[in-house]
ZADO-743901 format. One record per atom (N, C-alpha, C): residue in three letters; x, y, z. Coordinates in steps of 0.1 Angstrom, whole numbers, padded with zeros to 4 digits, always signed. Layout:
N
alaXYZ...
This chain:
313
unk+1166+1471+0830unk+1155+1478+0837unk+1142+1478+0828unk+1132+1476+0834unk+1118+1471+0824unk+1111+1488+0825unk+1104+1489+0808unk+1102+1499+0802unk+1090+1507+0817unk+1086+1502+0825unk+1076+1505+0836unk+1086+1514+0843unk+1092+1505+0850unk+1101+1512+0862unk+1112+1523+0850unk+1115+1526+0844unk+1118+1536+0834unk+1108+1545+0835unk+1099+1542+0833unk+1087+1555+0831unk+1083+1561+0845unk+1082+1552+0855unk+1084+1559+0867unk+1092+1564+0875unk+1106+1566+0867unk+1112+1572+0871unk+1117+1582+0866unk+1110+1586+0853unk+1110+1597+0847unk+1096+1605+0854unk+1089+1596+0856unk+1076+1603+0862unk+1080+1610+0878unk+1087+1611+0886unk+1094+1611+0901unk+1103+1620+0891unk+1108+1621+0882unk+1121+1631+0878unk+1113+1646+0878unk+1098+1642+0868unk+1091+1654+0866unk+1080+1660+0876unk+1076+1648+0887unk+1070+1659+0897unk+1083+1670+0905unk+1094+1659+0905unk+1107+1671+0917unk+1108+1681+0914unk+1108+1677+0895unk+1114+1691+0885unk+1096+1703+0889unk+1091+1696+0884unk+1079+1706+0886unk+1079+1718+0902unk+1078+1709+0909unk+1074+1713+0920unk+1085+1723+0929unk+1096+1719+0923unk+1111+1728+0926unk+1115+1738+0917unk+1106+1740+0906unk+1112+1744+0891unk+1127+1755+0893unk+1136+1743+0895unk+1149+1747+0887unk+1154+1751+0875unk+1142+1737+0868unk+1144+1735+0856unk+1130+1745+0850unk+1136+1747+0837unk+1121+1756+0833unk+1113+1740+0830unk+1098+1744+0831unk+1087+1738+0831unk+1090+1730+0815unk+1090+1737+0810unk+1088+1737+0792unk+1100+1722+0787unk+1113+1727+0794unk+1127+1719+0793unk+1124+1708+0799unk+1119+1707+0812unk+1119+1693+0821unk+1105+1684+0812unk+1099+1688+0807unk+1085+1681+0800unk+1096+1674+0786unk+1103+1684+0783unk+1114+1678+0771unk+1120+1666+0773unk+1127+1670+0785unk+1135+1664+0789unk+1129+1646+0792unk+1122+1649+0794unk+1111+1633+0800unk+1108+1629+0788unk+1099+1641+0777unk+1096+1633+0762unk+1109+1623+0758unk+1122+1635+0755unk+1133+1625+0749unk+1140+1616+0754unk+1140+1613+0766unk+1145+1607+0777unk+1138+1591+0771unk+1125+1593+0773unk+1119+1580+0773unk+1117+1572+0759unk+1125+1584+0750unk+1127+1579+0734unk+1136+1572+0734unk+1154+1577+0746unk+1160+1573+0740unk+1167+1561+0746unk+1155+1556+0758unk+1158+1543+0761unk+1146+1534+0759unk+1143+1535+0748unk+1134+1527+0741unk+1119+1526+0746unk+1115+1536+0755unk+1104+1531+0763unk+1092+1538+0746unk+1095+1543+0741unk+1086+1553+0735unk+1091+1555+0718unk+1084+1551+0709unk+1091+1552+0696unk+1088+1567+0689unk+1090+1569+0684unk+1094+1585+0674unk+1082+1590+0670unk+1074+1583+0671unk+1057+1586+0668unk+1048+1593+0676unk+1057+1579+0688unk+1045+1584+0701unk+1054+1594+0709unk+1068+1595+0708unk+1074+1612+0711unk+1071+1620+0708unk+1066+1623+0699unk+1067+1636+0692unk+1051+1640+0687unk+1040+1633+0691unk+1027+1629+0687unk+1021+1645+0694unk+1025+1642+0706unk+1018+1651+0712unk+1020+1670+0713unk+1028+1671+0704unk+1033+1683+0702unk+1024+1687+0684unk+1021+1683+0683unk+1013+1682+0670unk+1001+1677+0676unk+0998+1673+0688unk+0986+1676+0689unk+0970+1684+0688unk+0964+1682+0682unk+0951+1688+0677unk+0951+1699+0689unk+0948+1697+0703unk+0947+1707+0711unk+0956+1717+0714unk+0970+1714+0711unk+0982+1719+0705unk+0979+1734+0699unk+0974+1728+0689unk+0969+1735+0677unk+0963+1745+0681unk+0953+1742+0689unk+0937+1750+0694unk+0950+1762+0701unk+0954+1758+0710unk+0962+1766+0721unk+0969+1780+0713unk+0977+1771+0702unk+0988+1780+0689unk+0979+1790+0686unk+0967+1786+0682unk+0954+1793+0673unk+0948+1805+0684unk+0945+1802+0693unk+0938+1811+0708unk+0951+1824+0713unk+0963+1818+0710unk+0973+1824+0716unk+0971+1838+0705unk+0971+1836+0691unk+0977+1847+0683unk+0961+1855+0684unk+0948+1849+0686unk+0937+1857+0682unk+0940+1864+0695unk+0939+1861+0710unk+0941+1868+0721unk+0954+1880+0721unk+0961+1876+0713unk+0969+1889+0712unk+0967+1897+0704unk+0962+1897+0697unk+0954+1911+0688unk+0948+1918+0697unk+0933+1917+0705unk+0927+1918+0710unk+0939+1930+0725unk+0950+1921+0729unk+0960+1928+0732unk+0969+1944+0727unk+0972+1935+0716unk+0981+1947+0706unk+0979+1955+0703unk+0960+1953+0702unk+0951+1967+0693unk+0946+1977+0708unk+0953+1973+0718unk+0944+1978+0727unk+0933+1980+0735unk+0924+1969+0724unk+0909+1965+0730unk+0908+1961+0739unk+0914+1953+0749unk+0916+1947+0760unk+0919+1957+0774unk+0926+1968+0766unk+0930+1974+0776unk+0915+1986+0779unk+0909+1989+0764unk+0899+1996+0765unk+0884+1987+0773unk+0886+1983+0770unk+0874+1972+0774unk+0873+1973+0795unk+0889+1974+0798unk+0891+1971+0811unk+0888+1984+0819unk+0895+1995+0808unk+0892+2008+0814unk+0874+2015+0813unk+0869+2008+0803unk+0858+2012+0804unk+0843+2008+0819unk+0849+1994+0821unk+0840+1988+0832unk+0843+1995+0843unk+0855+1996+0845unk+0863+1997+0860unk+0858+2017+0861unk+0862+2020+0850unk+0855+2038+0849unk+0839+2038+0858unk+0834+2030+0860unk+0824+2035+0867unk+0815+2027+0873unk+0828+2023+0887unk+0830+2021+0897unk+0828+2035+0910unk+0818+2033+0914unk+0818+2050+0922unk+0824+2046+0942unk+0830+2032+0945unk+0834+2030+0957unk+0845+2025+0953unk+0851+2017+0966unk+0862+2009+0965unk+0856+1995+0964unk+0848+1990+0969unk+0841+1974+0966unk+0836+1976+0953unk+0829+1985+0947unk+0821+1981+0937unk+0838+1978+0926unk+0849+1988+0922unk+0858+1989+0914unk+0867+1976+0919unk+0867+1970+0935unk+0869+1956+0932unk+0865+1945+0925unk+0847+1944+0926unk+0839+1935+0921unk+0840+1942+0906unk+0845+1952+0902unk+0842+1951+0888unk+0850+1950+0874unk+0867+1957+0882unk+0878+1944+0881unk+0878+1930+0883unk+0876+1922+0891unk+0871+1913+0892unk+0864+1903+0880unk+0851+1908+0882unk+0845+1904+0871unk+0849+1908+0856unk+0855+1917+0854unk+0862+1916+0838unk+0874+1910+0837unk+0881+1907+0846unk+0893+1901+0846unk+0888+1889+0847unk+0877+1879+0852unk+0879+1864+0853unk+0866+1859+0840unk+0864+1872+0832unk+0855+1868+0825unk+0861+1868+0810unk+0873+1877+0813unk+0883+1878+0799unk+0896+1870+0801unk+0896+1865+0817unk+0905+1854+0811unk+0899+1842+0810unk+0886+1837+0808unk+0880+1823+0807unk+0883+1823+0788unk+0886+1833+0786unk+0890+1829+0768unk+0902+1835+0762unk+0913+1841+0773unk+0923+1848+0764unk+0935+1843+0777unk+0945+1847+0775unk+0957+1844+0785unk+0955+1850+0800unk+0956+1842+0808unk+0954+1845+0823unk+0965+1856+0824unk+0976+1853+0824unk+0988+1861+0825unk+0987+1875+0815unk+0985+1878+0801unk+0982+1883+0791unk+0968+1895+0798unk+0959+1887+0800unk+0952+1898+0807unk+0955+1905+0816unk+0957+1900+0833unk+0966+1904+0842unk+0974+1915+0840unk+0985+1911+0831unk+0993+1918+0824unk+0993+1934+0820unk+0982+1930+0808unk+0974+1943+0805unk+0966+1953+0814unk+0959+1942+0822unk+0952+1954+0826unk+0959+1956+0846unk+0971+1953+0849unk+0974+1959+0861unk+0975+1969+0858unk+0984+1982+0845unk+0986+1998+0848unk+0974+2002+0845unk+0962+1994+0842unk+0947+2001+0840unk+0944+2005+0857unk+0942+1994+0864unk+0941+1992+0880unk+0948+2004+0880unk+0962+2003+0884unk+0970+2011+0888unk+0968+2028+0888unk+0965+2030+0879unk+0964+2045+0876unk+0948+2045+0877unk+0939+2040+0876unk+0920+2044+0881unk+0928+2046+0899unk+0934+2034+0904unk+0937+2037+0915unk+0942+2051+0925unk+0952+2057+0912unk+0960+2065+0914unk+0949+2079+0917unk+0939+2078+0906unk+0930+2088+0906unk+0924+2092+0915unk+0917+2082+0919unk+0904+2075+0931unk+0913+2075+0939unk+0922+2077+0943unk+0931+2079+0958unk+0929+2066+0966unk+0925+2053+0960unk+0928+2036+0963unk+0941+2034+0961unk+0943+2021+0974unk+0955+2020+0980unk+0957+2007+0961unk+0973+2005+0956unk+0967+1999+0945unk+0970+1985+0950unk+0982+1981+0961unk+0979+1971+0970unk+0963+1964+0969unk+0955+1970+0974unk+0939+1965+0973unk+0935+1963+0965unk+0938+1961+0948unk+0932+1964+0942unk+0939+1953+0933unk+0954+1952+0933unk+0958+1943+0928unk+0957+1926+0934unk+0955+1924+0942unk+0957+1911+0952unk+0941+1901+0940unk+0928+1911+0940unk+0917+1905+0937unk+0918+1902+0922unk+0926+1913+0919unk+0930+1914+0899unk+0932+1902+0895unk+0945+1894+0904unk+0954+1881+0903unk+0947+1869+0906unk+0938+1871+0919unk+0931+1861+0917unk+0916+1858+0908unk+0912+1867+0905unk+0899+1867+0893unk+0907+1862+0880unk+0918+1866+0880unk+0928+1859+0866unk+0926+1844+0866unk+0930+1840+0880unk+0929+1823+0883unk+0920+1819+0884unk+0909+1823+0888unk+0894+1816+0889unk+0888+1818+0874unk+0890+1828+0869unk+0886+1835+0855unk+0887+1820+0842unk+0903+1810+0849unk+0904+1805+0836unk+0901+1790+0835unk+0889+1789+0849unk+0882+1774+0847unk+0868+1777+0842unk+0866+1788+0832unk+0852+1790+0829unk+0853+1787+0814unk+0860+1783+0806unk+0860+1776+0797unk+0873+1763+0797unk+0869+1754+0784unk+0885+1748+0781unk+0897+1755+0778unk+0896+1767+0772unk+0908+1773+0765unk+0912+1780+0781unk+0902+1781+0786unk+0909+1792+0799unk+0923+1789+0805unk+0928+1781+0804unk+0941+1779+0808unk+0945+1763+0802unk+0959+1758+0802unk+0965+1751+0791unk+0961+1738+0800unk+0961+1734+0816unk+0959+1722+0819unk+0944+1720+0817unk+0935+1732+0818unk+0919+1727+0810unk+0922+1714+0799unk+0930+1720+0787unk+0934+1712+0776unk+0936+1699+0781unk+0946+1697+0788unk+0951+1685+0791unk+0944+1670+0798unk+0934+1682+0802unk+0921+1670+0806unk+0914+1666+0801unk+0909+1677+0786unk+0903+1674+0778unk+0906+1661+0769unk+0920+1669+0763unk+0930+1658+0758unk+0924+1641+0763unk+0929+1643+0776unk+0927+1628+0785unk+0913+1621+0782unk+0903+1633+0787unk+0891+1627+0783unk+0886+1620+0769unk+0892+1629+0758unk+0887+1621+0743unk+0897+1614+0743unk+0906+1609+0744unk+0913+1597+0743unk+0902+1583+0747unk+0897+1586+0760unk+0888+1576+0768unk+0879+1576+0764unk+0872+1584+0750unk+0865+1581+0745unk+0850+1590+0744unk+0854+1601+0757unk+0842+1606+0766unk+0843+1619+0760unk+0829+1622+0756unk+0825+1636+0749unk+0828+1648+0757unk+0832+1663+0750unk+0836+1671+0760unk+0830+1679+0751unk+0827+1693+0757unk+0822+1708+0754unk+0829+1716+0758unk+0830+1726+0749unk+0831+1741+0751unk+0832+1742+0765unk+0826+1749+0771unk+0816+1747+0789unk+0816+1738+0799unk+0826+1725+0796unk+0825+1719+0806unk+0825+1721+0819unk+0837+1726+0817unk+0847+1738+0832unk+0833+1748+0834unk+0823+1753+0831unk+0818+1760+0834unk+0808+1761+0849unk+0804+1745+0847unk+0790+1745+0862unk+0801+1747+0870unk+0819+1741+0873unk+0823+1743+0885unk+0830+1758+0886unk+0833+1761+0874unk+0841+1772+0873unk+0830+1788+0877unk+0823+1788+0871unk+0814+1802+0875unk+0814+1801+0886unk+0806+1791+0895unk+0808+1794+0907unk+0815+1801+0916unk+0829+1789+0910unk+0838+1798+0919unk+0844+1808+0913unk+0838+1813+0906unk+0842+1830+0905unk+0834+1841+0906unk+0818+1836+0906unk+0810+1844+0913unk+0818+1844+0930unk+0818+1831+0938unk+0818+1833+0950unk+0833+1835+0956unk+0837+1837+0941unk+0849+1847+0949unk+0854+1861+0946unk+0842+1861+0936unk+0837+1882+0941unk+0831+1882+0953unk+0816+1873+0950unk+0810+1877+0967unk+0821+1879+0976unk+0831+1871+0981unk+0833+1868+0992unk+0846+1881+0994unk+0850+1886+0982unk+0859+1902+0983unk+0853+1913+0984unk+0838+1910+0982unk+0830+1922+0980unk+0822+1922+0998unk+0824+1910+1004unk+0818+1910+1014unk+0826+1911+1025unk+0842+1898+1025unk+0847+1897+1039unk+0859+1903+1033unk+0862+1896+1018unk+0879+1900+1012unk+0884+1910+1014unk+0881+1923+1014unk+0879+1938+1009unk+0887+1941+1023unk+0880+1934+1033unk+0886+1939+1048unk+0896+1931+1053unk+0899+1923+1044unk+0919+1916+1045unk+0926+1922+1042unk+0923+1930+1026unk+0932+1929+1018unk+0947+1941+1026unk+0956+1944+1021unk+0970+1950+1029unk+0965+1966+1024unk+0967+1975+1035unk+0965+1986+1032unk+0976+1994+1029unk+0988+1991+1025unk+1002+1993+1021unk+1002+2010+1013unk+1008+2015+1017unk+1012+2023+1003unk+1018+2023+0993unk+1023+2024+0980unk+1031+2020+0974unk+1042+2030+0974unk+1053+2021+0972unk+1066+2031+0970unk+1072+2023+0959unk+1087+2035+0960unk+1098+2028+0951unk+1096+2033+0940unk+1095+2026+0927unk+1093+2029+0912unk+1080+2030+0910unk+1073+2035+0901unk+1058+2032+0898unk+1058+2026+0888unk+1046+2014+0886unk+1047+2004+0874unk+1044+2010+0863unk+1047+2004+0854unk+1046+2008+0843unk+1038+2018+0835unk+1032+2027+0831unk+1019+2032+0828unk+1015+2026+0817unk+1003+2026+0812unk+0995+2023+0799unk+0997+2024+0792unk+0997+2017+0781unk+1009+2017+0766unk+0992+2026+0762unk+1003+2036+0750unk+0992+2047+0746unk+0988+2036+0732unk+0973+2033+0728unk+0969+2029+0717unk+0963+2040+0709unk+0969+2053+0711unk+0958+2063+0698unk+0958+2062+0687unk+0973+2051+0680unk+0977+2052+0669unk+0971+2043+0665unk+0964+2032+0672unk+0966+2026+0664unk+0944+2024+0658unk+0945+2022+0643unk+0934+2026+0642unk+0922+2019+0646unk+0909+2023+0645unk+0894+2020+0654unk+0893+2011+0650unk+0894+2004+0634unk+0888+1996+0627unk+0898+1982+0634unk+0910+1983+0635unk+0916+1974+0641unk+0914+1968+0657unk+0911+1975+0661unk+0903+1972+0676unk+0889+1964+0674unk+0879+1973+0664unk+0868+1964+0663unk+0866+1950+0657unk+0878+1943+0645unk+0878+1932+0642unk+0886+1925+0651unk+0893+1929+0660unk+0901+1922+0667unk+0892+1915+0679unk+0881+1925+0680unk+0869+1916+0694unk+0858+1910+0684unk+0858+1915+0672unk+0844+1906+0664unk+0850+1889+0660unk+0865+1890+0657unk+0868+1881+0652unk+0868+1872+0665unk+0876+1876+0679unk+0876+1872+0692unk+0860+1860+0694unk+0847+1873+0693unk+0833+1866+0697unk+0832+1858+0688unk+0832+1855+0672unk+0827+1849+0662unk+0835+1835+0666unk+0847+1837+0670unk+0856+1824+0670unk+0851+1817+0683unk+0847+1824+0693unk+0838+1817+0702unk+0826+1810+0707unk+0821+1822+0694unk+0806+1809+0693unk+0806+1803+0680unk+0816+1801+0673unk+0820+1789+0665unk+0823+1779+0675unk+0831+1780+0688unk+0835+1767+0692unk+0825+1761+0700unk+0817+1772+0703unk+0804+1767+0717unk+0793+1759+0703unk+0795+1764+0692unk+0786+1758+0686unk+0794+1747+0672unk+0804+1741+0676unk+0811+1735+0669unk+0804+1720+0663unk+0792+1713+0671unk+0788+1700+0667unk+0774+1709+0653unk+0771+1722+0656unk+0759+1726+0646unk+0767+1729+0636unk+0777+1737+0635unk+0783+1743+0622unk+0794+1732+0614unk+0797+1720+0622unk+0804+1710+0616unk+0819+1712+0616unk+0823+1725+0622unk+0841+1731+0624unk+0846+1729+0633unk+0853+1718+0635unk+0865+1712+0650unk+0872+1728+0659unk+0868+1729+0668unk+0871+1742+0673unk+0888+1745+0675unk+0896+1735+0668unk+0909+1740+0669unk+0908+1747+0649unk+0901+1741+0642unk+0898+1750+0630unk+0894+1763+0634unk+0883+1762+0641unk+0879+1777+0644unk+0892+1787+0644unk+0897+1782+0654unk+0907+1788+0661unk+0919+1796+0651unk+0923+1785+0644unk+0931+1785+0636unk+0927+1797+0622unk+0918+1798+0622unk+0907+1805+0612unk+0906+1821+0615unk+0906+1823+0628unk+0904+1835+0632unk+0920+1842+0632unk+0928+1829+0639unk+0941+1836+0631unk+0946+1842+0621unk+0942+1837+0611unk+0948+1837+0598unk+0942+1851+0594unk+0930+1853+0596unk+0920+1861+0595unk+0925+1879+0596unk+0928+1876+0612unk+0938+1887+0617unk+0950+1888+0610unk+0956+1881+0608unk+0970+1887+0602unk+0967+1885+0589unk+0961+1882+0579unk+0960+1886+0564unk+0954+1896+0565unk+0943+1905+0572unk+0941+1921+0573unk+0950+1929+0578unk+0958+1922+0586unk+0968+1932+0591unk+0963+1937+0608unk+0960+1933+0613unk+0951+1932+0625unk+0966+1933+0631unk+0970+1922+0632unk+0986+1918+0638unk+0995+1915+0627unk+1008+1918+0629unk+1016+1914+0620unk+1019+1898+0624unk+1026+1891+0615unk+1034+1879+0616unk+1043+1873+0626unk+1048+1887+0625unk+1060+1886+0638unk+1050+1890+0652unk+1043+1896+0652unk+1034+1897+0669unk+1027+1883+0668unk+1023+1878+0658unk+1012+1865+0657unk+1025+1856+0668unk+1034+1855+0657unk+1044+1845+0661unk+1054+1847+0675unk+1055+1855+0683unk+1060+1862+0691unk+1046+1858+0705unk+1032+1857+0701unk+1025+1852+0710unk+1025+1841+0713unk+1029+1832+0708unk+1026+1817+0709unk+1037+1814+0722unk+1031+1807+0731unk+1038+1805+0744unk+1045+1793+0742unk+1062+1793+0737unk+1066+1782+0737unk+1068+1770+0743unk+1067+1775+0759unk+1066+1771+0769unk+1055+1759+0771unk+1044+1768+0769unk+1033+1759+0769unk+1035+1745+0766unk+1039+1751+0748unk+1035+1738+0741unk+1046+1729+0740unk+1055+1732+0749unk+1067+1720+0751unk+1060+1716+0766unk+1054+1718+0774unk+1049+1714+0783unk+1034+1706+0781unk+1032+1709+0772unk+1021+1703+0767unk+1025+1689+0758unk+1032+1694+0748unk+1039+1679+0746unk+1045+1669+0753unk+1054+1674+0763unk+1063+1666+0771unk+1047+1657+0779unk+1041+1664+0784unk+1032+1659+0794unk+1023+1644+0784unk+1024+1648+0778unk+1013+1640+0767unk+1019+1627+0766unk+1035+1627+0758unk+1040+1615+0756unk+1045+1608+0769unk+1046+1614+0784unk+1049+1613+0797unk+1037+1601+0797unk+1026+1606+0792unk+1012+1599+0796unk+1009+1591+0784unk+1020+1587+0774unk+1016+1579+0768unk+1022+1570+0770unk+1036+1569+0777unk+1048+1559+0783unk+1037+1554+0795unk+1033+1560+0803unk+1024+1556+0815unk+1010+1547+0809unk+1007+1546+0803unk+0994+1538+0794unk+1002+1529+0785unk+1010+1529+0783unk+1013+1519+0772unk+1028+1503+0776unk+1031+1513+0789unk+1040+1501+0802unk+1031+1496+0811unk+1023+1507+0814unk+1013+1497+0822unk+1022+1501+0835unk+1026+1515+0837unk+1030+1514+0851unk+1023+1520+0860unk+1013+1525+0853unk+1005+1531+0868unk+0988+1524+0861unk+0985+1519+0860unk+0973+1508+0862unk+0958+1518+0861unk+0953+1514+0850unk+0943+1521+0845unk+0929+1523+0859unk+0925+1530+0864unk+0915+1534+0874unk+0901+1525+0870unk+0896+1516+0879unk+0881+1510+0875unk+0870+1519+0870unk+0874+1534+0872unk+0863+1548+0868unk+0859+1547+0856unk+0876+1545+0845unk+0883+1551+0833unk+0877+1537+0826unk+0880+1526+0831unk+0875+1514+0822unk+0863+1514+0822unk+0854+1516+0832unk+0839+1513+0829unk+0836+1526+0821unk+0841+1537+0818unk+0834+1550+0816unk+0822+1549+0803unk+0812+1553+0803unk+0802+1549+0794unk+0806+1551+0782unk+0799+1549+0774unk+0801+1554+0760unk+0795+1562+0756unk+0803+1579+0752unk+0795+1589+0749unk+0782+1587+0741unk+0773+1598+0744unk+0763+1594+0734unk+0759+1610+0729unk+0750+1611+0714unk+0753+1628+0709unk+0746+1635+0723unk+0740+1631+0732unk+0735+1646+0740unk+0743+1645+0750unk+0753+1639+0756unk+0760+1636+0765unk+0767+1652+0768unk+0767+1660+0758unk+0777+1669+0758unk+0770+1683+0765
């Protein structure tokens, strides 16, 4: 069997697996990396390349700073403070909304969400809002939230990835001209038509979780956890002036946090989504078996694509 029709049929193994996930996401990307190692389509280099990946890296690096930012509470403070003064039910839509798709374009979609539904939950409880209404717009501002940068979510990466391979310059902001949009126009459109879909349910049964109490933990820890957060951000928006590859950034602000004590070792290491980055690997060397058999035939786009130039970006 020739090393092509091998790769495409590892390629048909991983849309089934995806699209059915039986298999966890993380395992089936595995399962394709070693697969294609161990019938020769792919040597030991180019398996395992992509899990050491520089964007890899960036991801590792984003993961541990965004959970400080978590751990210390700030995130949760941050959520309760916008949403606090909200004086209707559309405005405290659009204003969840907007902190939720603005703080997941640089920290974990899920991770935010996460955090801040028992914030929703209980302003809801107060304000006598159904929390049905309130949650539906939370989840989707998460998902529109995380095309407003590269780090916003891990397949951003993966395009990126693609793109500098081909040669073609990428920024901070790419995702941004299409991504704001659609997350401004999809407040408008909750603050306008959404609001009168949404399910007017009551809730029963258990009540979620309440708000992890942060009194303990101290102020100064909250404040370097969001200075370190902004600083590492506009290191990467300004990465071609300061001369530091924004997976250094990254990596930088980690370290930063846990030698103060921001986060311990074990929370640092406990954030990193293993998931991800076996999905992130698997996918990489998937696409380097696919470029290098020649089974799926380079696009006339990809071959002519210009040659970056410095303002391109």
């Amino acid at each position: 069997m020739s090393p092509s029709t091998i790769t495409l049929l590892f390629l048909a193994f991983a849309i089934v697996s995806f699209v059915l996930e039986k298999i966890p996401l993380g395992l089936t990307a595995t399962i394709v990396a070693i697969g294609l190692n161990l019938t020769g389509v792919l040597s030991n280099s180019d398996t395992f390349a992509g899990y050491v990946n520089s964007n890899v890296i960036l991801c590792v690096g984003m993961f541990v700073v965004g959970q400080a930012l978590f751990e210390t509470g700030m995130a949760n403070k941050i959520g309760g403070l916008v949403t606090k003064f909200a004086k209707s039910e559309r405005m405290l839509i659009v204003a969840v909304m907007t902190i939720v798709g603005i703080m997941s374009g640089f920290l974990s979609n899920t991770g935010t969400a996460a955090v801040l539904i028992p914030v929703v939950c209980g302003i809801a409880d107060e304000s006598g809002y159904s929390r049905s209404r309130l949650l539906m717009p939370l989840v989707f501002a998460a998902a529109l939230g995380g095309n407003l940068s590269i780090i916003g979510a891990p397949g951003n990466l993966m395009g990126v990835n693609a793109l500098q391979e081909m040669g073609i310059a990428t920024s901070f902001f790419m995702y941004a001209p299409v991504g704001v949009p659609m997350l401004v126009l999809g407040i408008v459109f909750y603050a306008v038509i959404g609001y009168k879909l949404l399910p007017d349910g009551t809730h029963g049964g258990e009540a979620p979780e309440a708000p992890k109490d942060y009194s303990d933990v101290p102020a100064w820890k909250q404040i370097v956890s969001l200075v370190v957060l902004v600083v590492v951000i506009l290191a990467m928006i300004f990465e071609k002036k300061i001369g530091i590859k924004i997976q250094v950034s990254a990596c930088i602000g980690a370290i930063i946090l846990v030698l103060t004590g921001v986060i311990s070792e074990k929370e640092a290491l406990k954030s990193i989504d293993l998931k991800v980055v076996l999905l992130f690997g698997g996918s990489l060397a998937l696409a380097k078996a696919l470029e290098t058999t020649g089974a799926l035939p380079m696009p006339s786009w990809a071959r002519w694509a210009p040659t970056p130039t410095p303002w391109s970006c």
